[in-house]
N, CA, C and O atoms as a MOPAC input file, in Angstrom:
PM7 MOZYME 1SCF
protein

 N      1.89100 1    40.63800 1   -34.06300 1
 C      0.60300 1    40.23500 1   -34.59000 1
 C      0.67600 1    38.84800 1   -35.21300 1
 O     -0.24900 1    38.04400 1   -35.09500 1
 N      2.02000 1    38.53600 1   -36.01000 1
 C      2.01300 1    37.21800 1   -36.92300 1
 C      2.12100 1    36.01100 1   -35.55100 1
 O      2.12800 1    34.82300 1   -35.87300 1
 N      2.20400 1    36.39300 1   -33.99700 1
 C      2.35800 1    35.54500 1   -33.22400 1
 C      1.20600 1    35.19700 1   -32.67700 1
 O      1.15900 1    34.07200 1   -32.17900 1
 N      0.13800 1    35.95700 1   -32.63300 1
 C     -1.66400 1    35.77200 1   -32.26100 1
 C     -2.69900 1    34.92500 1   -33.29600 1
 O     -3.64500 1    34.14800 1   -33.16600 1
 N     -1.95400 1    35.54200 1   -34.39200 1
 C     -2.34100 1    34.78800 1   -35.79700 1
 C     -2.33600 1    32.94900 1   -36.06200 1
 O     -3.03200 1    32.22400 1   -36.77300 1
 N     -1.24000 1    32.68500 1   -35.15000 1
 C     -0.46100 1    31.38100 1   -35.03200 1
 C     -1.46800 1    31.14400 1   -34.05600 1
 O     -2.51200 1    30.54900 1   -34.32200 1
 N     -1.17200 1    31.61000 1   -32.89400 1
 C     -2.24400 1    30.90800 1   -31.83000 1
 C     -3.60100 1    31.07100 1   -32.49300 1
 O     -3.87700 1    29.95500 1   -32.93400 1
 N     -4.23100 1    31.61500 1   -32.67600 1
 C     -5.21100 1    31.46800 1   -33.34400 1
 C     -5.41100 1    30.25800 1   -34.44900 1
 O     -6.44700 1    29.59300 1   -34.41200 1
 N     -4.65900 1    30.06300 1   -35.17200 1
 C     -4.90400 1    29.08100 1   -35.94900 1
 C     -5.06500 1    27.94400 1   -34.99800 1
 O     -6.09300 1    27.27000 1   -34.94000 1
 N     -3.86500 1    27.72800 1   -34.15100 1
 C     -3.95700 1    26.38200 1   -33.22400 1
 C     -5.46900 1    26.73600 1   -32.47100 1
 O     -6.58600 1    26.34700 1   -32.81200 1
 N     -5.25700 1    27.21400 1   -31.84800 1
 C     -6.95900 1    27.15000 1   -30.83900 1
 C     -7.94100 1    26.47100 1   -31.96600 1
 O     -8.38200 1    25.32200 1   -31.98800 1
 N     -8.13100 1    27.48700 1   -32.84500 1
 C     -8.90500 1    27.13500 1   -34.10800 1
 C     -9.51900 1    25.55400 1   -34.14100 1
 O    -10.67900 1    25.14200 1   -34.16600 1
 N     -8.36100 1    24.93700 1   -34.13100 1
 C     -8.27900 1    23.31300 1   -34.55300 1
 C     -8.38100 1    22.66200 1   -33.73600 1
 O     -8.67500 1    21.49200 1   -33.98000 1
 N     -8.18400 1    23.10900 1   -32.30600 1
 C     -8.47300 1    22.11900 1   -30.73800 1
 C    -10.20500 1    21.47100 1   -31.29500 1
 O    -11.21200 1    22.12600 1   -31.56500 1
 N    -10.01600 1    20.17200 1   -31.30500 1
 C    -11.80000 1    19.46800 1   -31.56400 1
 C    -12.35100 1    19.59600 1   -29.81300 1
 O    -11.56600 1    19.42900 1   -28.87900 1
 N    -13.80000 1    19.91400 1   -29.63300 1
 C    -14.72600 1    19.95700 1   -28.48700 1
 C    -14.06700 1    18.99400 1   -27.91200 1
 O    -13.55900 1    19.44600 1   -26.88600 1
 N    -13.66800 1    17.21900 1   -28.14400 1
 C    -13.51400 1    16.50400 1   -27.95100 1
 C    -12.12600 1    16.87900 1   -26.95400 1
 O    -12.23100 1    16.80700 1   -25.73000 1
 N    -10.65500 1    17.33600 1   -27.70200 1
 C     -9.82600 1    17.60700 1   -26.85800 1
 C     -9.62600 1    18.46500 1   -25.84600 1
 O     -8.82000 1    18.34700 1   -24.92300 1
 N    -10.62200 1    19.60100 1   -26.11400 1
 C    -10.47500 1    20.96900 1   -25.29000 1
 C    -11.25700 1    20.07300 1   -23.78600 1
 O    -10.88000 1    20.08200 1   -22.61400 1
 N    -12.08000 1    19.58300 1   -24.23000 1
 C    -12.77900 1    19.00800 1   -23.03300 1
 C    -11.94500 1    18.06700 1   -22.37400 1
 O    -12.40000 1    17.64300 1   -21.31100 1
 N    -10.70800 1    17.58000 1   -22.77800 1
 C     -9.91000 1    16.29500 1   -22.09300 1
 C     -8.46100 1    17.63000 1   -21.28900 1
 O     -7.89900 1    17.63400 1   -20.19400 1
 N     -8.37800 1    18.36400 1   -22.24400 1
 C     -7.49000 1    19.30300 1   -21.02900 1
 C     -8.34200 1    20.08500 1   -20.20200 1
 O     -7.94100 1    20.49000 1   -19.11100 1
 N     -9.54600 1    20.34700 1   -20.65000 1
 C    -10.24900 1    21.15700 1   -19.06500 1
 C    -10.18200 1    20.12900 1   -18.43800 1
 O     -9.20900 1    20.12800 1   -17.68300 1
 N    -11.05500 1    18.82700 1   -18.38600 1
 C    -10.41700 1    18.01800 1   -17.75700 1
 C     -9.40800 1    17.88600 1   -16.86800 1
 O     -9.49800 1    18.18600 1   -15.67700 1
 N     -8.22900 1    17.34900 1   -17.52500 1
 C     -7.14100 1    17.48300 1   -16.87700 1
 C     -6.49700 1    18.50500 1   -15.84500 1
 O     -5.75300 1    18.15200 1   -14.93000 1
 N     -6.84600 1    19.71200 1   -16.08400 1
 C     -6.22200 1    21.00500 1   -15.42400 1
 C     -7.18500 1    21.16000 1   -14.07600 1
 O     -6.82800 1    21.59800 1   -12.98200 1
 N     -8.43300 1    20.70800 1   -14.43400 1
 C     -9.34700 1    20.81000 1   -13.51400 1
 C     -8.49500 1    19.59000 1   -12.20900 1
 O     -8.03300 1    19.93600 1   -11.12100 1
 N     -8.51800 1    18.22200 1   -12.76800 1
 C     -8.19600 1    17.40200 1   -11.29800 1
 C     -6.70800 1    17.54900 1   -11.50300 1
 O     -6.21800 1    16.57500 1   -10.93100 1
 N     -5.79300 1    18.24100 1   -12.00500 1
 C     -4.60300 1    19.12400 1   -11.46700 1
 C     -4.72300 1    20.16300 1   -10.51900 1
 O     -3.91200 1    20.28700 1    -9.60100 1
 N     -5.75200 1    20.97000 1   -10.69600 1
 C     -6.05900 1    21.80500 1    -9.64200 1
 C     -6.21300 1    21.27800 1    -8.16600 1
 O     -5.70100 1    21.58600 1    -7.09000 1
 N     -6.96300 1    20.52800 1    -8.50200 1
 C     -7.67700 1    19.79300 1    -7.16400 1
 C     -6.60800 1    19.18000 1    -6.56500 1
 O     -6.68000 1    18.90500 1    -5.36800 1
 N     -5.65700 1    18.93000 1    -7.18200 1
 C     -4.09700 1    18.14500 1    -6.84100 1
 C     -3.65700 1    19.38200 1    -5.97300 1
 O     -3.74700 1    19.41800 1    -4.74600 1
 N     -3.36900 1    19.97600 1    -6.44300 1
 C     -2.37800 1    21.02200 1    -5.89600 1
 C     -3.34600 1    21.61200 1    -4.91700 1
 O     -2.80300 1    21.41100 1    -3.83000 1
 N     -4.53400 1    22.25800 1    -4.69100 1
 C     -5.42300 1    22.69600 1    -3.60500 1
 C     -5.24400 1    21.44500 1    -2.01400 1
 O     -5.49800 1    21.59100 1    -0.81900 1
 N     -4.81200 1    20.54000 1    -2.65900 1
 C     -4.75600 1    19.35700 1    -1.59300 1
 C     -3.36600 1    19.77800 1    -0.74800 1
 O     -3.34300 1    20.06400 1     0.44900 1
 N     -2.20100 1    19.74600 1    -1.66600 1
 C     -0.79700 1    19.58900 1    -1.34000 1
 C      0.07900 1    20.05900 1    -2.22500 1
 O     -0.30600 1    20.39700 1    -3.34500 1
 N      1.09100 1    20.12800 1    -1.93400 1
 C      2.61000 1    19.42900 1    -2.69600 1
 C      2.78000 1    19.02000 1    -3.99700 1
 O      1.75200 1    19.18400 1    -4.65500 1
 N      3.53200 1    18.63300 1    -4.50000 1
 C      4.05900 1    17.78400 1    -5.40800 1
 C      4.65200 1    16.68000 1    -4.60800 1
 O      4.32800 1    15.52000 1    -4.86000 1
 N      5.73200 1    17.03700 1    -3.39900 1
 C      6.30600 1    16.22700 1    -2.72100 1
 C      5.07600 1    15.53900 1    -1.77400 1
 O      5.51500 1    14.44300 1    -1.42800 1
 N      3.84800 1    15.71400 1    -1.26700 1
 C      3.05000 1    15.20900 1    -1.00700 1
 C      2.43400 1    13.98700 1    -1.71300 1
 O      2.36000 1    12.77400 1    -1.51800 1
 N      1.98700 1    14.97100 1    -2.71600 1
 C      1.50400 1    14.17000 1    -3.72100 1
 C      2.31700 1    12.65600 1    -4.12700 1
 O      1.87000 1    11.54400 1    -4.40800 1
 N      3.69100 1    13.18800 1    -4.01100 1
 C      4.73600 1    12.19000 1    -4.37000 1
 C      4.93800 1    10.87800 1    -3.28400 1
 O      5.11800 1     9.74400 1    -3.72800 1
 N      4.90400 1    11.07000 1    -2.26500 1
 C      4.93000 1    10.13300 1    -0.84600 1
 C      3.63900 1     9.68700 1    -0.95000 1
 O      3.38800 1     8.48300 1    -0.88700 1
 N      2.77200 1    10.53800 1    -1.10400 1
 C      1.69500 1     9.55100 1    -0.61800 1
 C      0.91000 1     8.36500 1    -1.19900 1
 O      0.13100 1     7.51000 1    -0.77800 1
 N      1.68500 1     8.84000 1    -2.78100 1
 C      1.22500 1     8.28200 1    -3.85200 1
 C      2.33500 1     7.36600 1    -4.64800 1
 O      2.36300 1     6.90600 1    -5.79000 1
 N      3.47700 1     7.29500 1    -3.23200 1
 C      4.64100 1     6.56800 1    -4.47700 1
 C      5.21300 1     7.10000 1    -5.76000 1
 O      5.89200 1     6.41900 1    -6.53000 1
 N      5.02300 1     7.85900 1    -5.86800 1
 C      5.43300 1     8.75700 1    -7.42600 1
 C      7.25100 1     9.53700 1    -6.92400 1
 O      7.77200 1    10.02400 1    -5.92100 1
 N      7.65200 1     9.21900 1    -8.41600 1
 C      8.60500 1    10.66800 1    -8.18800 1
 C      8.41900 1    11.65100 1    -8.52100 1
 O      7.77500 1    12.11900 1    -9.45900 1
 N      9.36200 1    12.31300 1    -7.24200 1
 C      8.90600 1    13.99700 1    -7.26000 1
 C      8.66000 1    14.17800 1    -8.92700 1
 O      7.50200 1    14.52200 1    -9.16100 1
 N      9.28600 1    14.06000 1    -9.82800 1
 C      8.90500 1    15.01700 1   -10.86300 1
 C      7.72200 1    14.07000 1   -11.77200 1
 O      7.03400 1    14.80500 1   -12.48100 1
 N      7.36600 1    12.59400 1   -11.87900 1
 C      6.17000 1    12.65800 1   -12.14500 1
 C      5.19100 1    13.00000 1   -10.96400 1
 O      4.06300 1    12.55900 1   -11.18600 1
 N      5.31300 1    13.65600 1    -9.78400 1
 C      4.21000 1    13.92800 1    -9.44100 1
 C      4.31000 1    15.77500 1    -9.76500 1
 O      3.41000 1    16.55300 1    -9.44800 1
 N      5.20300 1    16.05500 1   -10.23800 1
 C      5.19000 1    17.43200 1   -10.91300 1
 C      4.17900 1    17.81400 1   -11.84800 1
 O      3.38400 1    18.75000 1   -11.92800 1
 N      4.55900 1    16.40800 1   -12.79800 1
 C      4.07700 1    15.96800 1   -14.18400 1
 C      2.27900 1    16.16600 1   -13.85100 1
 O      1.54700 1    16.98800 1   -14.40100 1
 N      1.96800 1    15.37500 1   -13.03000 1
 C      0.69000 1    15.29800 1   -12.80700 1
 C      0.11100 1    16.37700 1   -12.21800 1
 O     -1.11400 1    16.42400 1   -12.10700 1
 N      1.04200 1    17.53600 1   -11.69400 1
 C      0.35400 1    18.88300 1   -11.18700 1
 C     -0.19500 1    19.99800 1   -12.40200 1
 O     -1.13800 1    20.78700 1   -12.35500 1
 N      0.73900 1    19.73800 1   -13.43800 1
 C      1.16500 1    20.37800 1   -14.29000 1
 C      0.04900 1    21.03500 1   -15.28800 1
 O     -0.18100 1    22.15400 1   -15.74700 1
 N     -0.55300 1    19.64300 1   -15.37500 1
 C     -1.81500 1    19.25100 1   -15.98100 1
 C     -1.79200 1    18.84900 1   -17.44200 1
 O     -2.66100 1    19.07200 1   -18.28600 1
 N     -0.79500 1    18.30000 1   -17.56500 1
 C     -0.26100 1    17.98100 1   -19.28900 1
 C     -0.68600 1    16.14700 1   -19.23600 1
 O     -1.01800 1    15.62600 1   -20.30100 1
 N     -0.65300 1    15.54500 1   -18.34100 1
 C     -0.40100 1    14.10900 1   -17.79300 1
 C     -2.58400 1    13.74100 1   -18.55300 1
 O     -3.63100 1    14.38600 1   -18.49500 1
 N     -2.21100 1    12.54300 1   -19.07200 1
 C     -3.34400 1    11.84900 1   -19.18300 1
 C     -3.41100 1    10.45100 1   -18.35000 1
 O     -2.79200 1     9.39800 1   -18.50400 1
 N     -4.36400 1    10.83200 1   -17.44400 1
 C     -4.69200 1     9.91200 1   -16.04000 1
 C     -5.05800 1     8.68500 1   -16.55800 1
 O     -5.83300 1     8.91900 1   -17.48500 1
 N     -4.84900 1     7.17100 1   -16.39500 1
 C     -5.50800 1     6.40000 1   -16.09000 1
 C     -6.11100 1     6.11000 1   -15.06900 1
 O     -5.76900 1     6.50900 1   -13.95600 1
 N     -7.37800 1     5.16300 1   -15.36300 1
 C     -8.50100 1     5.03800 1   -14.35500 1
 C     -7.95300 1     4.73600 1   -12.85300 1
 O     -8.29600 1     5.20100 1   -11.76600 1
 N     -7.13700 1     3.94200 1   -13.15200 1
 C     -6.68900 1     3.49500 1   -12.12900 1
 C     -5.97600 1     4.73000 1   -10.87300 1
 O     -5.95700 1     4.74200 1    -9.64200 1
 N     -5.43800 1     5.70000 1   -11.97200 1
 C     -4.11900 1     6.99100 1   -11.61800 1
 C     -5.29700 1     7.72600 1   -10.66700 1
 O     -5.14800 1     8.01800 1    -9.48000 1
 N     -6.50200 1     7.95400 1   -11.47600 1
 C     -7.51600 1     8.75000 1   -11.20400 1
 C     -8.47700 1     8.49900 1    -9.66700 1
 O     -9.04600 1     9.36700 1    -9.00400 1
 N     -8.39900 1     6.79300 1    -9.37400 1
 C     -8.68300 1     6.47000 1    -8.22300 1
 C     -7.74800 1     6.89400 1    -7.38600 1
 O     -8.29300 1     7.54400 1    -6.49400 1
 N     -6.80800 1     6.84600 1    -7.27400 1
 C     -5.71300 1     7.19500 1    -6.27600 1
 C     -5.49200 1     8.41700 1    -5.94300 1
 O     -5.13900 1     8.71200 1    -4.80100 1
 N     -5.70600 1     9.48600 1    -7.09800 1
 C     -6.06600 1    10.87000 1    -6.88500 1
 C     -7.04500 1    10.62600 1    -6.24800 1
 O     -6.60800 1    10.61600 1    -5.09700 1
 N     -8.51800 1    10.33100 1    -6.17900 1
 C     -9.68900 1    10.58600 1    -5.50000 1
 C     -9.52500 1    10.09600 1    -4.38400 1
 O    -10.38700 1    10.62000 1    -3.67900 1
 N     -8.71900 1     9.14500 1    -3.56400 1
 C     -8.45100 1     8.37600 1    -2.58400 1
 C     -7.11900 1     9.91400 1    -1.94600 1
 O     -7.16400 1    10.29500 1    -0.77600 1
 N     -6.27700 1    10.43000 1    -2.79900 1
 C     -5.65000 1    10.94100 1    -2.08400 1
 C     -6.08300 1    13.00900 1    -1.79100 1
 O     -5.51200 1    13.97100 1    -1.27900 1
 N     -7.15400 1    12.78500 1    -2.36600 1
 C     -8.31100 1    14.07100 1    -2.42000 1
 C     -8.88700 1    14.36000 1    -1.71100 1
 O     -8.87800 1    15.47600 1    -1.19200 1
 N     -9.68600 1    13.32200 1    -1.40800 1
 C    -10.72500 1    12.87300 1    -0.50900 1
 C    -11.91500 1    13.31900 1    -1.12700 1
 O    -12.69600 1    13.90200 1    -0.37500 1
 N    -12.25200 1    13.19000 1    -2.32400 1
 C    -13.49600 1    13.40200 1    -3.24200 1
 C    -13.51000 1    13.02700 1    -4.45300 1
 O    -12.59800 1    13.06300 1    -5.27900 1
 N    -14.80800 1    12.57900 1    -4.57500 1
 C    -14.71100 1    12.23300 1    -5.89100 1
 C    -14.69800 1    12.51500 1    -7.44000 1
 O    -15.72300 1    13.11100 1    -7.77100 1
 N    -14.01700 1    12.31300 1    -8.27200 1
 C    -13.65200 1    13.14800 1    -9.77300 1
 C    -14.36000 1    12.49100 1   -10.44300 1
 O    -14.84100 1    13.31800 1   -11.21800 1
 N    -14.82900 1    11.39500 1   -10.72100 1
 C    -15.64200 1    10.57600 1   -11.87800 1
 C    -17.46500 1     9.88600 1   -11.09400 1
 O    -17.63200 1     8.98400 1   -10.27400 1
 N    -18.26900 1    10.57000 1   -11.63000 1
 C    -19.80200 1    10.16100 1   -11.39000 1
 C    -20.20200 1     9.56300 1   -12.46400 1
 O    -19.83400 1    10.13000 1   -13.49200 1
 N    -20.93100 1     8.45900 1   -12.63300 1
 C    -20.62700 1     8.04800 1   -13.66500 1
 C    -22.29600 1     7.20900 1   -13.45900 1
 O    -22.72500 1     6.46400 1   -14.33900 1

């Protein structure tokens, strides 16, 4: 029980602001992995295998730039803007 208690406190404290940057994230991780590989991901994108792990993972915060290259290597687009 004192181990639910803990998670609870943490959830607790996630701000709208962050919870929304890891749905985020996990979301165009998904879309990563529905595509391919890691080792895919990794060739096609120049990455090494384990940052393109990194980026499956869904822990990785994308730059804009990271994020085009996902959508280029997707074939759809992640940011409407």
């Amino acid at each position: 029980m004192q181990e639910n208690g803990i998670l609870d406190g943490i959830l607790n404290n996630i701000s709208p602001r962050q919870q929304r940057a890891t749905d985020l994230t996990l979301i165009i991780a998904a879309k990563i992995a529905d595509k391919g590989s890691a080792l895919g991901l990794a060739k096609a994108l120049n990455l090494s295998y384990q940052e393109a792990l990194y980026w499956m993972a869904g822990i990785h915060d994308f730059t804009v730039s990271e994020i085009c290259k996902i959508e280029e290597y997707i074939g759809e687009k992640l940011i409407s803007i």
